[in-house]
C-alpha positions in Angstrom: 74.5 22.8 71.8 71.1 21.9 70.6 70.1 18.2 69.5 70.1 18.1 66.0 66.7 17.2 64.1 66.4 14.8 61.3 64.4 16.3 59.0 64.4 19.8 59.0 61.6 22.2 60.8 59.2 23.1 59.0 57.4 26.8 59.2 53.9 26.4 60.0 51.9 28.5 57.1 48.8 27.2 56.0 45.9 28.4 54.0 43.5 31.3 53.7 41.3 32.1 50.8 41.8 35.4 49.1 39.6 38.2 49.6 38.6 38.8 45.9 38.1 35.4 44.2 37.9 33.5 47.4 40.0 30.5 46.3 42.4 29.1 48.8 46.3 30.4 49.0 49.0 29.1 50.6 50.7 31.0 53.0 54.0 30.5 53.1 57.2 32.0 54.7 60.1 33.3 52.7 63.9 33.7 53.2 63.3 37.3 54.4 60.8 36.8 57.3 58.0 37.8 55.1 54.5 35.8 53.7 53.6 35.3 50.2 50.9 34.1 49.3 51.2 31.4 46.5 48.8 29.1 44.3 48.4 25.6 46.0 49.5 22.2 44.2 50.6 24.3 41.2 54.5 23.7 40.0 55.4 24.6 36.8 58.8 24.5 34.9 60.9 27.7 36.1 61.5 28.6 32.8 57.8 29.1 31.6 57.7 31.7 34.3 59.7 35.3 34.5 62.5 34.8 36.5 61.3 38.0 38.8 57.8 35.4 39.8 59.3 32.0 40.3 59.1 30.8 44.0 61.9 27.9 44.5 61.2 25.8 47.6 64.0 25.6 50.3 64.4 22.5 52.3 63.1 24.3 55.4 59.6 25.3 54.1 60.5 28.8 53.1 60.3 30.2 49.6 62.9 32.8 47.6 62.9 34.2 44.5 65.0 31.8 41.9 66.2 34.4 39.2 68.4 32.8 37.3 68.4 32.8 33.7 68.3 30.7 32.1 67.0 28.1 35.0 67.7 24.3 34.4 64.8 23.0 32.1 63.7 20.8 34.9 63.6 22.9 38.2 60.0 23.5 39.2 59.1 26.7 41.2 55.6 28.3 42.7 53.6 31.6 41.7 52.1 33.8 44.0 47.8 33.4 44.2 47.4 37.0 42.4 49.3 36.3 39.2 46.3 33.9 39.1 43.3 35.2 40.6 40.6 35.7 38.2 39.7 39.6 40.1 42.2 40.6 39.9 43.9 42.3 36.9 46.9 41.2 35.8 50.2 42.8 36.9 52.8 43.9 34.2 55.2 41.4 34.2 57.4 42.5 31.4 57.5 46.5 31.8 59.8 47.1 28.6 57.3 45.4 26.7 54.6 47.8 27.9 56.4 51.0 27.3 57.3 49.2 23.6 53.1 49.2 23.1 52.8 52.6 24.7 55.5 53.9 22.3 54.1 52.1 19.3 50.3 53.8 19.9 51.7 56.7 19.8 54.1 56.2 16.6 49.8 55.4 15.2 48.7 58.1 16.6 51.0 60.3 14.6 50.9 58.7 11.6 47.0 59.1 11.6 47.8 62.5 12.4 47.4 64.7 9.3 49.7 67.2 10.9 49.7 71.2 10.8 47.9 72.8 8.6 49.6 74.6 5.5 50.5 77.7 6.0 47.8 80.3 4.7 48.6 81.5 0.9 49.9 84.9 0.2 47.1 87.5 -0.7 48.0 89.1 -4.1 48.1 93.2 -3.3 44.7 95.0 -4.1 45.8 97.8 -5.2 
């Protein structure tokens, strides 16, 4: 058996700056052995951010995805660098929302639309 530690391990991360806007990142590790890359000294209330983007903190250092709904009005979570990198364009975070504006430019479209024309009147018989 291994001697226990008092406070836990922490991962080692650390920062790099992001190849578009150049602003620093922190890297940091998450529950499934992967990197994200998230903005530094920036914790907002979980539930001003979509529950698929909020980063919760782990004792250990690591990072998961909290997507509870609704979170507690006072847990805090991360966001990952590009949701706020000015080069880079936005991502869609709300995907049913987007096909809703799709939808509704088309419903527009038609409506502008003045349609088919008549059909062609009858020809009265020349002879």
């Amino acid at each position: 058996m291994g001697v226990l530690e008092e406070k836990p391990r922490r991962l080692g991360g650390g920062q790099s700056r992001c190849p578009y806007c150049g602003l620093l990142q922190d890297r940091v590790a998450t529950l499934e052995q992967d990197w994200v890359l998230l903005e530094p000294d920036m914790h907002p209330l979980a539930h001003k951010v979509p529950a698929e983007h909020r980063w919760i903190e782990l004792s250990d250092g690591r990072v998961t995805v909290y997507g509870v709904c609704p979170p507690d009005q006072s847990q805090r979570c991360r966001v990952e660098h590009r949701l706020a990198c000015p080069a880079q364009p936005p991502p869609d975070l709300w995907p049913w929302l987007t096909s809703l504006r799709g939808e509704n430019a088309r419903r527009v479209e038609r409506q502008d639309d003045p349609g088919p024309p008549p059909p062609p009147e009858e020809w009265p018989d020349a002879g």
